[in-house]
N, C-alpha and C positions, 0 to 999 in steps of 0.2 A: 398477476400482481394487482391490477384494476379489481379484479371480484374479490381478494381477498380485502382490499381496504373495501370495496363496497359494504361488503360483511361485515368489517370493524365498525364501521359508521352505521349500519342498519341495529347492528348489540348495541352501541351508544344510546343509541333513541331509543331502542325497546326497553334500557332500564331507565332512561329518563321517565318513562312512561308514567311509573308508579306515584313519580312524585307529582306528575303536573294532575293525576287521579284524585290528588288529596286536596287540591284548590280548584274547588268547585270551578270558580272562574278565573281568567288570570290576571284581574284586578281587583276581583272580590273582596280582598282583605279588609276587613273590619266589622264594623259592626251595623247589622241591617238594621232596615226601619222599621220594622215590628219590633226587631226587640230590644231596640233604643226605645219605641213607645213602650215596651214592657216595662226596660228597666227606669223611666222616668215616672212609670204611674205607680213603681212596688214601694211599700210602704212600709218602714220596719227590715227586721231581721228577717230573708228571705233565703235560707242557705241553699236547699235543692236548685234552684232557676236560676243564681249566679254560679252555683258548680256547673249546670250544665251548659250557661254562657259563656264559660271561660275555658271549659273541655273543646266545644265548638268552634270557639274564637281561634286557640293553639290546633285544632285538627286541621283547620281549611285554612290556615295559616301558612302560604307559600312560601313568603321568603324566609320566617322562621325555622320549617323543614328541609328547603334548601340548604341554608347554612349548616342544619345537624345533618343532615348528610354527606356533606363535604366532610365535618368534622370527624365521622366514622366511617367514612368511604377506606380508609387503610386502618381501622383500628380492629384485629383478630381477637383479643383477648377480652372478656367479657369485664373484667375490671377495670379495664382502660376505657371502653364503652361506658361504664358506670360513673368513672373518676370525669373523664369531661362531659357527661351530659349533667351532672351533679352540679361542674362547675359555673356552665349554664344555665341550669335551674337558678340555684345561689343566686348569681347577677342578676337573670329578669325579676324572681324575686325581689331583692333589694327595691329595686328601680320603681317597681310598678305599684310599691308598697307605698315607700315614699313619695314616687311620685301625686300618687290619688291623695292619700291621706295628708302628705303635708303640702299639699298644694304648687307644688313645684313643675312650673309648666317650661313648653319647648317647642314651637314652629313642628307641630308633625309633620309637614314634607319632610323638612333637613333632618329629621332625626330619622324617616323612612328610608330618605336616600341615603344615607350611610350603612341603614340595617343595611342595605342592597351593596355597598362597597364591601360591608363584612361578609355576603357570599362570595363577591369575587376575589377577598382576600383568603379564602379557604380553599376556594377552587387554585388559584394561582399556584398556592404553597401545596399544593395537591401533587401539581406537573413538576415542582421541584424550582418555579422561579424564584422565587428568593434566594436559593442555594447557588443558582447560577448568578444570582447579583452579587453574592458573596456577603448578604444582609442575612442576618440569625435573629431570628424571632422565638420566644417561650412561647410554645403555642399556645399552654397551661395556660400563660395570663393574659395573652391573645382571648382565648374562648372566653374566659371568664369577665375582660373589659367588653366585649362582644356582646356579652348576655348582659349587662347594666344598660344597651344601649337599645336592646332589643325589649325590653324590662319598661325602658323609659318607651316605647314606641307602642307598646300595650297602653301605659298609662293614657296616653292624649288619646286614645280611639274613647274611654273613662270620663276620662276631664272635657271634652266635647257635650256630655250630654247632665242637664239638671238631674242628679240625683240627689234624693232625697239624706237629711245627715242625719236620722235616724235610724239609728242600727248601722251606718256604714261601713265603720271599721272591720263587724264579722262579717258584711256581704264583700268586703276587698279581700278579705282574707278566705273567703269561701269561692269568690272567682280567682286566685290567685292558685286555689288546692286543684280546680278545675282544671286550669292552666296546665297545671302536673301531669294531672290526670290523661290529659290529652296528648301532653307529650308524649306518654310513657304510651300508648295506646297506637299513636302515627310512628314512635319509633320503631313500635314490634312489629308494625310492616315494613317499614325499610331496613330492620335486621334480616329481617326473613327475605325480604329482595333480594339483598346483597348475600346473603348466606347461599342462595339458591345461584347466583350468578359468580359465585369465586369457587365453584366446584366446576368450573369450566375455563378453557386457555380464553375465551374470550374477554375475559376480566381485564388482566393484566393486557390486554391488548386493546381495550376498548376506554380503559382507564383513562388515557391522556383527552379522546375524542369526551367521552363524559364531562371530563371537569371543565372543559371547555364550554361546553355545552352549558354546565352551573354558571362559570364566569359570565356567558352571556346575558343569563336572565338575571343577574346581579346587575350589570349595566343596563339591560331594558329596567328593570326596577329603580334603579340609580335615574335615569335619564326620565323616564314618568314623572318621578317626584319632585325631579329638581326643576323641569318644565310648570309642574303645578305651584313649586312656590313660585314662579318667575310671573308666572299666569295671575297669581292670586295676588 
């Protein structure tokens, strides 16, 4: 009985693997200082170098891939994949539009630390807590307020740094296609993880240990950020 939960627990971690692969470090998230001095020194309409900033920024992007993980950790059907990653494009879109372009700022710890609530909110409803609490949540408008919030937490890494307002508009909207880009890029590895790990009993057996696993680095991410605004 011991080896066989040891087993569950050692599958937990080797499919967590793939995602802590995608964040270079596990506080890296943002934007470094090269290419904060890139993007303050570029000048004009620069569309290649914010697609590839903003592909970069969503690839090593931890708690964003988190969260879409949890999101599709039980979705089998390639449309249902489509329909909520869609609904989360949408929102950080929205957010991150608005936010740069109309100036609409927000304390990025508190907006960080809640992205970090929104994994442990996915992982939770993963193991089926909410249904034990007897609380019914759309999860549809769950992802989709989720992705506004995660949307607005790209924005402030943006609004932190002097950019120039010429040509803006199409360098937001050409880091925001990047964004896409990236997603759709880090997804097709964790499709392919998970496709490769549910052709095995270890899935459904490893499932509860995994999402726990999400939940926590949601609270380490939760508790980092909420320490830095307290800090700062």
């Amino acid at each position: 009985m011991k080896l066989i939960k040891k087993y569950q627990l050692k599958t937990a971690w080797l499919s967590f693997l793939p995602l802590l692969f995608f964040s270079s470090a596990a506080f890296a998230h943002g934007v470094s200082s090269d290419d904060a001095a890139f993007l303050e020194s570029v000048s004009g309409f620069s569309f290649f170098p914010y697609l590839y900033l903003g592909a970069k920024h969503m690839f090593t992007g931890y708690d964003h891939l988190l969260f879409l993980a949890g999101v599709i950790f039980f979705l089998y059907r390639m449309k249902d994949v489509a329909l909520y990653v869609s609904l989360f494009a949408i929102g950080h879109s929205i957010t991150l539009l608005v936010g740069v372009l109309g100036g609409i700022r927000a304390d990025a710890y508190i907006v960080d630390a809640i992205i970090g609530l929104s994994v442990v909110y996915k992982g939770f409803e993963n193991i089926g807590g909410f249904k034990r609490l007897g609380i019914n949540i759309n999860t549809r408008a769950a992802v989709f307020l989720f992705g506004l919030v995660h949307g607005f937490g790209l924005s402030t890494k943006l609004q932190d740094l002097t950019l120039t307002q010429e040509g803006l508009v199409p360098n937001i909207i050409s880091f925001n296609i990047g964004v896409e880009l990236g997603q759709l890029s880090a997804l097709a590895f964790i499709l392919l993880a998970f496709q490769f790990w549910r052709q095995h009993e270890s899935f459904i057996k490893g499932a509860v240990a995994t999402n726990l696993l999400i939940m926590t680095a949601g609270f380490m991410l939760f508790g980092y950020q909420l320490t830095g605004y307290l800090l700062a």
